[in-house]
N, C-alpha and C positions, 0 to 999 in steps of 0.2 A: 308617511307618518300616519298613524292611526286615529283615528279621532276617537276624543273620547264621552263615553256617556255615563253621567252620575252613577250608575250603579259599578264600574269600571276598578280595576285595580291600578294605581299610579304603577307603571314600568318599571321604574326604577326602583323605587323603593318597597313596590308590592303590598303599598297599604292601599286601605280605601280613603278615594282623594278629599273625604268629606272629616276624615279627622286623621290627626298627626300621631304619631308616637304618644304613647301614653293614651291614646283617646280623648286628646284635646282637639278643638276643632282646627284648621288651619289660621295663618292667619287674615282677618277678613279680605284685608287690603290684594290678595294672592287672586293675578289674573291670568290665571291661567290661557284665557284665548289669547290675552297678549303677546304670552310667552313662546306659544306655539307661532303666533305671526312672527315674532321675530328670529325663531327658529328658522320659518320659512324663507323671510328673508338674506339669512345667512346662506341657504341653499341655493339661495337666486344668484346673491354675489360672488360664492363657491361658482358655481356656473359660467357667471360671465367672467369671472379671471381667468377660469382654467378656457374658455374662447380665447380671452383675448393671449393669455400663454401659448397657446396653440399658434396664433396668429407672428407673435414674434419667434417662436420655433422655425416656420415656416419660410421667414427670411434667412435661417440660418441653414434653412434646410438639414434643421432633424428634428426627435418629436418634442412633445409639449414636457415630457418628463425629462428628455435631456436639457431641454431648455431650464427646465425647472433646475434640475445639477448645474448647468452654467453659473446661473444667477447665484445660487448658492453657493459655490465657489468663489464667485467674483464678490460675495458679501463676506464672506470669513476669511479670505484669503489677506494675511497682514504682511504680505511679503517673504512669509518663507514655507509657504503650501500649507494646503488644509488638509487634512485627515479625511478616509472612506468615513471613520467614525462621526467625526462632524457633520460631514455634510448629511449622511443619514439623520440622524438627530434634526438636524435644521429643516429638513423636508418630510421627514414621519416615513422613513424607508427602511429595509432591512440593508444591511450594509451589501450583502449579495449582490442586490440589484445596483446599488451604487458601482460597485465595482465592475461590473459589467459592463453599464452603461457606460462608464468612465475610459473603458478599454475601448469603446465603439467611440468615442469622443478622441479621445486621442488619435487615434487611425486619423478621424476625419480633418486633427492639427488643429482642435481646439483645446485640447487637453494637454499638460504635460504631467506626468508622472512619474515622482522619481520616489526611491527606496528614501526613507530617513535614515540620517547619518548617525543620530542619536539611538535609535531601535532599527535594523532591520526589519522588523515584523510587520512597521507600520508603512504606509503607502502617502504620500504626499502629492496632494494633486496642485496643480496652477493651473491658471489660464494662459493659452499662446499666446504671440504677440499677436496673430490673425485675431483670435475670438477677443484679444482687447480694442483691435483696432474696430472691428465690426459692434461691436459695445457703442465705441466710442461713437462711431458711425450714425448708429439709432439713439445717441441722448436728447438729442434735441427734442426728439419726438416723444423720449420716454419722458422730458421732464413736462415735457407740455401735458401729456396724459396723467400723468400724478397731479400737477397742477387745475384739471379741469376737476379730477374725482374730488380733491381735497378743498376746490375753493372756498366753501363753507365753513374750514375749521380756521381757527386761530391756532398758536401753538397752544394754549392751556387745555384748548377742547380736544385738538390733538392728543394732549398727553392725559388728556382724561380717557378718552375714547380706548388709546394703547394699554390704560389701568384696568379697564374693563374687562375690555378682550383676554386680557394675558390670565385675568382670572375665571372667565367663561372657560377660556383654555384649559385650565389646571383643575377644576370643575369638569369638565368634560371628560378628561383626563379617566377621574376616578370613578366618572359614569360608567365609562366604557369596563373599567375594570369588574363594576359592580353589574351591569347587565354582561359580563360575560359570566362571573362566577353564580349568574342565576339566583343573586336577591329575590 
């Protein structure tokens, strides 16, 4: 990430970070180093999930991205299989690599895939009974680790912190679109 120095063009938006659209000034209260710490910090906990993912890949013995398609199967799956298309969406993937990945998953008998009976076209993934059992296997430990990260929240803080994020997200979202089309 670039740091930046008062004479600087804001990235994203391509003004100068000392006045807003129209040539007003920002507004005062706008901290900037804060935002960037907390940018960083997102980088940190990006970091240690995709460790600690690695980590429970590694008991299933495959990698941190299949592992990441398990989970995401086993989160959207309501009993009659998820979609390439879903689980791509849930994990920020192209459906390609899903599908790939899903075929390496299967071979290994944690995957089941079958054709949808309502569309052909579409692909319906589950989890085996092995990759449920082996799930089931590590809860204990996964709940105890969700429980150490979160002991600090109540549910309200929780469900403030999810209101947050989900808009940082969607915000991000349109970042990415506007530093790609070169604002």
């Amino acid at each position: 990430m670039p740091i930046r120095h008062s004479a600087s063009r804001d990235e994203l938006t391509g003004h100068h970070p000392d006045t807003a659209e129209g040539g007003n000034l920002p507004e005062p209260s706008r901290d900037y180093g804060l935002s960037h710490q907390i940018i960083w910090d997102f980088v940190a906990i990006s970091n240690h999930l995709e460790d600690i993912r690695r980590s429970w890949a590694k008991l299933f013995g495959i990698s941190g991205s299949q592992w990441l398609i398990v989970m995401a199967i086993n989160d959207l799956d309501q009993g009659n299989g998820v979609s390439v298309g879903e689980v791509s969406a849930k994990i920020h993937a192209v459906s390609t690599f899903v599908t790939t990945q899903t075929k390496i998953l299967e071979k290994l008998g944690l995957v089941i895939r079958q054709t949808s009976s309502a569309d052909g076209r579409v692909v319906l993934m589950s989890l085996s009974p092995l990759a449920r059992q082996q799930i089931a296997d590590l809860s204990a430990r996964w709940e105890a680790l969700h429980a150490f990260i979160f002991r600090d929240f109540d549910a309200q803080s929780m469900s403030d912190v999810k209101d947050k994020l989900e808009m940082l997200k969607k915000r991000a979202k349109i970042a990415v679109a506007r530093v790609t089309e070169g604002i």
